[in-house]
N, CA and C atoms as a LAMMPS dump frame, in Angstrom:
ITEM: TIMESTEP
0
ITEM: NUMBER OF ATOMS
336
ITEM: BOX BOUNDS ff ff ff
-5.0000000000000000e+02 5.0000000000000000e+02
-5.0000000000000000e+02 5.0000000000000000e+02
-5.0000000000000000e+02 5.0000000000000000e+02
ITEM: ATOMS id mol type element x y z
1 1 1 N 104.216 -417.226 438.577
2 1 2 C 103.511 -416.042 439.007
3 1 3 C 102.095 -416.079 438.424
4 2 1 N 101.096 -415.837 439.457
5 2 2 C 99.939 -416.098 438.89
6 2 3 C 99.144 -414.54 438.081
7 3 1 N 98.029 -414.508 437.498
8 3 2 C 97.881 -413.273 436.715
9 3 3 C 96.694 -412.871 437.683
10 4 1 N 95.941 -411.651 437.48
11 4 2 C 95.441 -410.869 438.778
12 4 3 C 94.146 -411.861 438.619
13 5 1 N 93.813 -412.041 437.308
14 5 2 C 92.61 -413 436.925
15 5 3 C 92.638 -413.685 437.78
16 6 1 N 93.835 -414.807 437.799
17 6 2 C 94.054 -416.132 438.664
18 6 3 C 93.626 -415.974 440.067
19 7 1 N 94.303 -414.302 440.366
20 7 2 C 94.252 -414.544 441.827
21 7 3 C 92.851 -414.175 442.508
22 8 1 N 91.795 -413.613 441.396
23 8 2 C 90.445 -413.026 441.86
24 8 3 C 89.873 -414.001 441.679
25 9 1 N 90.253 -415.664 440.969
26 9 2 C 89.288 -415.985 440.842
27 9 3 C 89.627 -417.196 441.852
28 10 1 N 91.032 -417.309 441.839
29 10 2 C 91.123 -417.905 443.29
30 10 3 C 90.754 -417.394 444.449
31 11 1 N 90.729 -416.392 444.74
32 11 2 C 90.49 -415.689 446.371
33 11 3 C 88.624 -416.014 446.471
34 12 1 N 87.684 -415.444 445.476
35 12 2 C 86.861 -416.199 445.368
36 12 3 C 86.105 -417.471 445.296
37 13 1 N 86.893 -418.557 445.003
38 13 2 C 86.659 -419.959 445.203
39 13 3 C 85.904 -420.202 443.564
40 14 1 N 86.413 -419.863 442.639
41 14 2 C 85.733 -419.677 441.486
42 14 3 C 86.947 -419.884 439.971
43 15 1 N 86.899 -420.449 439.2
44 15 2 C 87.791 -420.516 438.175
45 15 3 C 87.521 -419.177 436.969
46 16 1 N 88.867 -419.205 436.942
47 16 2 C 89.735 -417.931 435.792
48 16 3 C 88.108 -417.868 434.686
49 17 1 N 87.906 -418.654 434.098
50 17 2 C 86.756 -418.607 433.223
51 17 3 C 85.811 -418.082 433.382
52 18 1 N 84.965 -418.322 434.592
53 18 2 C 83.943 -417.637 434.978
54 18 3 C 84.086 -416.326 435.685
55 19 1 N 85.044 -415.98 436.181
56 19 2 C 85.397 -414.506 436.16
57 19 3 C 85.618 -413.863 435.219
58 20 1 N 85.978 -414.284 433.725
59 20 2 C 86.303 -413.298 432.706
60 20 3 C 84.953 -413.642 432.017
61 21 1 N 83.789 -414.499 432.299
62 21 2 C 82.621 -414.512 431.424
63 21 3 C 81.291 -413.269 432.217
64 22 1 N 81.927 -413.315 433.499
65 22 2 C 81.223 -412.494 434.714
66 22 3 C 81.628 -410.779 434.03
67 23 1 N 82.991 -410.889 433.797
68 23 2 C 83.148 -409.378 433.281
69 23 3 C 82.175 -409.063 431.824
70 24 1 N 82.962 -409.797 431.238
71 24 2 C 81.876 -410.193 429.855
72 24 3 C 80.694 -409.308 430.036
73 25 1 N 79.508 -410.146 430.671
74 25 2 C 78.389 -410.109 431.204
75 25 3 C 78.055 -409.033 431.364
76 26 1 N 79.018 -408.352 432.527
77 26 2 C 78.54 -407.005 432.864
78 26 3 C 79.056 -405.883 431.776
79 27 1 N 79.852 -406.187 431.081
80 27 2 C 79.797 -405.137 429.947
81 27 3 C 78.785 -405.281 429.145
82 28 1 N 77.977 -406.14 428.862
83 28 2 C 76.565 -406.367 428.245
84 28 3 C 75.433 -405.492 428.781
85 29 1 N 75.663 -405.96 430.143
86 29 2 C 74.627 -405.047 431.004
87 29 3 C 74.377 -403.661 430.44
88 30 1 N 75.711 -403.098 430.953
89 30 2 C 76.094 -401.605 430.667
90 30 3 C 75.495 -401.021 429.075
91 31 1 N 75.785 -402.629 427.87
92 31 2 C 76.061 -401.604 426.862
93 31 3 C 74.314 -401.306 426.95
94 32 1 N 73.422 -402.944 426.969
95 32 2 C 72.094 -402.852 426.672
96 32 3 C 71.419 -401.836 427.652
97 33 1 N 72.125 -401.152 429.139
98 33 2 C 71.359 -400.226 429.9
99 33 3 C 71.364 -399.113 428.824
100 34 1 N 72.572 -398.668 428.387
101 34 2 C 72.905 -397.257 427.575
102 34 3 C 71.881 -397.17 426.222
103 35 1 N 71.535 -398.363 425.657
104 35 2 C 71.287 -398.175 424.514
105 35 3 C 69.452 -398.703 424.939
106 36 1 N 69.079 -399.003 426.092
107 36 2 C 67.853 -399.157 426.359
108 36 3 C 67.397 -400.297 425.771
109 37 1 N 67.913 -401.26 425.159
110 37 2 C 67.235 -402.767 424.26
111 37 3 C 67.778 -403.733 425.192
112 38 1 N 67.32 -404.881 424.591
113 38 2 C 67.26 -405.952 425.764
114 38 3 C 68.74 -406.692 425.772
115 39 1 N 69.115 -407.454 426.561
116 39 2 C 70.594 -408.387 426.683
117 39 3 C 70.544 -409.242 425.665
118 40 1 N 69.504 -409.652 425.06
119 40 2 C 69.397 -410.613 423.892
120 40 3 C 70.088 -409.851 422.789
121 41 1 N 69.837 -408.578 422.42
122 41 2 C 70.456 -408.075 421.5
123 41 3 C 72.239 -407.685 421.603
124 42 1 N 72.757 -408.019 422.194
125 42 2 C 74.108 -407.671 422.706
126 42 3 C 74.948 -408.838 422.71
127 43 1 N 76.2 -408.613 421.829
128 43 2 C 76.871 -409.565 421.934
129 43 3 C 78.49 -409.172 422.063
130 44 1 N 78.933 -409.99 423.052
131 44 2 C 80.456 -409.086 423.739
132 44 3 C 81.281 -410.178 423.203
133 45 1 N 82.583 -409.575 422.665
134 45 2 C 83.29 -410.451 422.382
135 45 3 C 84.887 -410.457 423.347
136 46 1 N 85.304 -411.56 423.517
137 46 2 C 86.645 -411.532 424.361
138 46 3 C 87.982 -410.316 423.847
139 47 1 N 88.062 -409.16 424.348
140 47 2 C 89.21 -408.387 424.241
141 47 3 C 90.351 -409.207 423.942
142 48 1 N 91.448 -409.094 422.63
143 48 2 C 92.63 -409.721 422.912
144 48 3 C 93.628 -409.028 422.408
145 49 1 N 94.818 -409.052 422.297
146 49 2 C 95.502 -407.923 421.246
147 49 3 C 95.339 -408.866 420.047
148 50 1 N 94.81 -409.859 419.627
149 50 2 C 94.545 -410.359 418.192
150 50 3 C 93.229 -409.342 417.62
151 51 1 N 92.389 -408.912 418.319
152 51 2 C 91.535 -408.317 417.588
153 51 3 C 91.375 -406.99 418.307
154 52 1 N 92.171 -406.27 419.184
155 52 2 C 91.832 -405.124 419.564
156 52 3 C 93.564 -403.952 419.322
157 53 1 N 93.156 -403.397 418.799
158 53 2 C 94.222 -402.756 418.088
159 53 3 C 94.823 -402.153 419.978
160 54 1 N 95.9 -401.992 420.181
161 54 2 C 96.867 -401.205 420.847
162 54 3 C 96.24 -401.856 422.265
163 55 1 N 96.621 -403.14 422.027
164 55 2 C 96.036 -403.745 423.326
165 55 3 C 97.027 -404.168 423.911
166 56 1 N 96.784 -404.486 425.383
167 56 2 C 97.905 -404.729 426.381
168 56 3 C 97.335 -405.531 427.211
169 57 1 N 98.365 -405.909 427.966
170 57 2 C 97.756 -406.711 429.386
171 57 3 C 97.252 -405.815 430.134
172 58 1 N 96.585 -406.163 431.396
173 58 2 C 95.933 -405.398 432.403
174 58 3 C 95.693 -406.18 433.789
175 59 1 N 95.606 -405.259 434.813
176 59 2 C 95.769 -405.981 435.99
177 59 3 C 95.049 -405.553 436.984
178 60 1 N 94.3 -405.903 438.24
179 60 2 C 92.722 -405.551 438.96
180 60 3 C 91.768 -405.034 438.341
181 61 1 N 91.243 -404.415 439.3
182 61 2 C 89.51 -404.465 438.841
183 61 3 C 89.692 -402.841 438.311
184 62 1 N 90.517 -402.333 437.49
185 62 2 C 90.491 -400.602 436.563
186 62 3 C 89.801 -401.121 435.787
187 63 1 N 90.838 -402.461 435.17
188 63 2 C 90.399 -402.857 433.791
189 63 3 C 88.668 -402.855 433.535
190 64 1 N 88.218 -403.773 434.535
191 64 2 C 86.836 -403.688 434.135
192 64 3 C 86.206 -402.043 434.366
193 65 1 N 86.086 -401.357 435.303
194 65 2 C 85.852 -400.481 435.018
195 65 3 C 85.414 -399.564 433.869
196 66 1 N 87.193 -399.604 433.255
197 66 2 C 87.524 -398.973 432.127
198 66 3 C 87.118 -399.341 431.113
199 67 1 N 86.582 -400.913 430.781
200 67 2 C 85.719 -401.636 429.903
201 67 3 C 84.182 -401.008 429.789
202 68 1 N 83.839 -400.695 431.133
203 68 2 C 82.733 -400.498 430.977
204 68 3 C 82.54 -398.877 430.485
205 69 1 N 83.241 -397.595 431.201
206 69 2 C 83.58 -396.954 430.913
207 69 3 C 83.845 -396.96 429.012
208 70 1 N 84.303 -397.377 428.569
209 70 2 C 84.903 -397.838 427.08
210 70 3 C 83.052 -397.901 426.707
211 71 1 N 82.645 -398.619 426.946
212 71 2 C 81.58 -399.299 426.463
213 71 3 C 79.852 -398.057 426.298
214 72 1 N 80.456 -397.618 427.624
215 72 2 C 79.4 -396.297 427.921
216 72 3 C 79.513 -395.121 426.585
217 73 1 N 80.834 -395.142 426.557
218 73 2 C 81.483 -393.406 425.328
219 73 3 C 80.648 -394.473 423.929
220 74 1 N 81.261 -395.35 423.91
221 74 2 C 80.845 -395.803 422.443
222 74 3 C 79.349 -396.049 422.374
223 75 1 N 78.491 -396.265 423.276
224 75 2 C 77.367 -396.145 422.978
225 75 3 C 76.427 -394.983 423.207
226 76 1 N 77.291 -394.062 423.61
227 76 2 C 76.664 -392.535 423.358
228 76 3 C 77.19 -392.088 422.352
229 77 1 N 78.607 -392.336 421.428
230 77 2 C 78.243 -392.402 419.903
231 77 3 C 77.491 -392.766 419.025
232 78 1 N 77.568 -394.022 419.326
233 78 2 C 76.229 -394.626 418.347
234 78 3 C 74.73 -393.766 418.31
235 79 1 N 74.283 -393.634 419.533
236 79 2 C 73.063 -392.798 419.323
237 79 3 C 73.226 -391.503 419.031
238 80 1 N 74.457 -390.717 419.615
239 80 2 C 74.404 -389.442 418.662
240 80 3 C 73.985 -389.944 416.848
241 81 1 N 74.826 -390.585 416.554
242 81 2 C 74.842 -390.801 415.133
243 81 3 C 73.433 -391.257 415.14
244 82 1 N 72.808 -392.312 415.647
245 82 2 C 71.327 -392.709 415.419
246 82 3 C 70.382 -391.746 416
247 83 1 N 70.56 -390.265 416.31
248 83 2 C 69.55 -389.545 417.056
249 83 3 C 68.458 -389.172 415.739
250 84 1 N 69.307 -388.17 414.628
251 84 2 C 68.685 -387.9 413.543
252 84 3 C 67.815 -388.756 412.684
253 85 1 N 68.12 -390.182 412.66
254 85 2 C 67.256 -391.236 412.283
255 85 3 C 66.275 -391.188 413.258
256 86 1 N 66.43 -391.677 414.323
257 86 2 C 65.49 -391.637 415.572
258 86 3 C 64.155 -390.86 415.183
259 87 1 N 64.874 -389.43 415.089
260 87 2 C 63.784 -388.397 415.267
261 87 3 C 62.844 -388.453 413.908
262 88 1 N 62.962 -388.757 412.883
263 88 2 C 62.257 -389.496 411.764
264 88 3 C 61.249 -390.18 411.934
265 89 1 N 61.191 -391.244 412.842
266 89 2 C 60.614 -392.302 413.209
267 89 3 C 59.632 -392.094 414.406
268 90 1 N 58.467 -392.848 414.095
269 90 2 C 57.426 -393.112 416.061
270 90 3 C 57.681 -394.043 416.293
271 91 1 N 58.203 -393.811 417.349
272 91 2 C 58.454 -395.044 418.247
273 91 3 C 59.005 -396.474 417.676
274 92 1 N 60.319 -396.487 417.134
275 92 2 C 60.739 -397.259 416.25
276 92 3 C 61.404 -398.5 417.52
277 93 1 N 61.077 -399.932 416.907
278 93 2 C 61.442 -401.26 417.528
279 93 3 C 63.189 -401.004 417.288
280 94 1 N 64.37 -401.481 417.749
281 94 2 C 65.744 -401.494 417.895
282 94 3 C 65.918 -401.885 416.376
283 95 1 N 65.518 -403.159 416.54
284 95 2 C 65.525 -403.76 414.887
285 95 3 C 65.423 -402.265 413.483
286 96 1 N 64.106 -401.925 414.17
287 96 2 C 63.95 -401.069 412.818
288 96 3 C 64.206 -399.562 412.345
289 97 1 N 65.05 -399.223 414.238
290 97 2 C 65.731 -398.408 413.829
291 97 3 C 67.92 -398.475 413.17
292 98 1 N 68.01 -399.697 413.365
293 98 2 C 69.537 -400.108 413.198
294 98 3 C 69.116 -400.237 411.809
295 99 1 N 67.907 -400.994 410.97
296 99 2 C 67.773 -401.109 409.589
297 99 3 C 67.728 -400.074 408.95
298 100 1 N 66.911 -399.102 409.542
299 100 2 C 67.093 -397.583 408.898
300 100 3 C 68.164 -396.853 408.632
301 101 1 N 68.955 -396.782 409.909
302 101 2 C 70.716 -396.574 409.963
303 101 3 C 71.161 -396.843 408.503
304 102 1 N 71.052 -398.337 408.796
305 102 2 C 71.617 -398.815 407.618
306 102 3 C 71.806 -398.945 406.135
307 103 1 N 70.494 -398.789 406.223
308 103 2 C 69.8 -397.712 404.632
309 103 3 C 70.461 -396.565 404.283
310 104 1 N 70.729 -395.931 405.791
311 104 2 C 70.996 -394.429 405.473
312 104 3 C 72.973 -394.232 405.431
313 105 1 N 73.796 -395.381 405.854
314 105 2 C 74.595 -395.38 406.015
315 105 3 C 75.135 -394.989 406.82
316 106 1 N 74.613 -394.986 408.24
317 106 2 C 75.1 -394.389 409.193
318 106 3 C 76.243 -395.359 409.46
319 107 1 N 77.288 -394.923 409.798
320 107 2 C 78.617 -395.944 410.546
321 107 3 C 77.838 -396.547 411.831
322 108 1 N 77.416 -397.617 411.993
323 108 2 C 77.003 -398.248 413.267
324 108 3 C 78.24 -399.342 414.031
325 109 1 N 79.148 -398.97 414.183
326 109 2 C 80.698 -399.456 415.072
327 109 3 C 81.062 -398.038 415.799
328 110 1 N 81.396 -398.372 417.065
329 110 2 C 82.002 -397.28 417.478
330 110 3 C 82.822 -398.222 418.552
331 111 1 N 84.132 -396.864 418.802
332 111 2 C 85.201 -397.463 419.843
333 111 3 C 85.535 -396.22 420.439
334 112 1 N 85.868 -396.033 421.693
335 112 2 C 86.694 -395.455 422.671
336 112 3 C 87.489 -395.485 423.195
C-alpha cells in the first residue's frame, strides 16, 4: 500500500522527496511572509514523531495546510512577544531585533 506522499508524487511524475522538500519550502514561505525577513533567514526542519512531540501520521493535502496554518499561530506569537522590544527600537534589522530579545530573555520558540 502506497502512502498519500507516494501517490502525489506519483500522480505528478515527481519523486516522494521532492514533494516533501516542496512542502518544506512552502512552510518557509509562509513563516518568512508572517515575520516579514527574508527566506535566507528561515530554516524548516523535517516533522517526525522523533522530534515533534504527539506526532502522527497524516494523509492529503490538510496536512500541509495545517503546517502552514501551525506555522502562521506560532509566528504571531513570536511577535506578540517581540512587539514590546520592537517598539524600543527605529527601525531595527531582524538580526538586531532577535539579539535584543535575547538580552531581554524573551522565549523566542513558539509552537501551535
Amino acid at each position: 500500500m502506497e502512502s498519500m506522499m507516494e501517490h502525489v508524487a506519483r500522480s505528478l511524475g515527481k519523486d516522494e522527496v521532492a514533494v516533501r522538500q516542496a512542502n518544506l519550502y512552502v512552510n518557509g514561505q509562509v513563516c518568512a511572509y508572517e515575520l516579514n525577513i527574508p527566506m535566507d533567514k528561515i530554516r524548516v526542519k523535517k516533522a517526525s514523531t522523533v522530534n515533534n512531540a504527539n506526532s502522527t501520521t497524516s494523509g492529503g493535502s490538510i496536512t500541509s495546510e495545517l503546517a502552514c496554518l501551525g506555522v502562521i499561530e506560532a509566528c504571531a506569537i513570536l511577535k506578540k512577544r517581540m512587539a514590546p522590544v520592537k517598539e524600543t527600537m527605529h527601525d531595527p534589522t531582524w538580526e538586531q531585533l532577535v539579539t535584543k530579545c535575547f538580552q531581554q530573555e524573551i522565549d523566542m520558540t513558539a509552537s501551535y
